[in-house]
C-alpha positions, 0 to 999 in steps of 0.5 A: 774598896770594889778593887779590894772585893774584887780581887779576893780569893773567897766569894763576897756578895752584898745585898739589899733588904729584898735580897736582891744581889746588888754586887758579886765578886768573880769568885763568887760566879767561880763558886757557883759555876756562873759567869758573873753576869748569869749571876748578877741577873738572877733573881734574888734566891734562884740559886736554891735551884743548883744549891742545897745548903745544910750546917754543920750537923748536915741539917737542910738550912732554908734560904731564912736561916742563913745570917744574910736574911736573920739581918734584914729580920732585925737579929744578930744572928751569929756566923754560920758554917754552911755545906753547899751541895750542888742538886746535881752531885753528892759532893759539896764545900763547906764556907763560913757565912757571916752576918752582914754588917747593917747600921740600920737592919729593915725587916723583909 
């Protein structure tokens, strides 16, 4: 599966109950302008520090709205279309983000 993760096109990144990033993909450093070490070594939400993320409305999403965190909640949150917007620029890109699949979701 790590073969399969790594090779693709879109930004994949998984991780544990804290939010500490446990696996990230190449694209997901492309994405954020990263190597993928600098990413991997970062502590869990720093990237809130070069990203602002808003939803489809332009609303500013906190890092406890994104789908990825509703899990660890114990919710079924359902997918989110985000706009990341680099603190540095005006111009952003939009993704999909997805509720992770979690048998056994924890609270934080």
């Amino acid at each position: 599966m790590r073969l399969a993760l790594d090779n693709l096109a879109d930004a994949v990144t998984i991780h544990d109950a804290t939010g500490k990033l446990l696996y990230a993909n190449q694209a997901t450093a492309r994405m954020m302008g990263m190597t993928l070490d600098e990413v991997l070594s970062a502590a869990p939400g720093a990237w809130t520090d070069r990203f602002t993320m808003y939803d489809e409305s332009g609303r500013e999403l906190p890092l406890e709205e994104l789908p990825g965190r509703r899990v660890f909640l114990g919710e079924s949150p359902d997918p989110l279309l985000v706009r990341s917007v680099p603190a540095r620029t005006a111009a952003g890109s939009g993704c999909a983000s997805r509720p992770p699949r979690c048998s056994t979701p924890r609270a934080m």
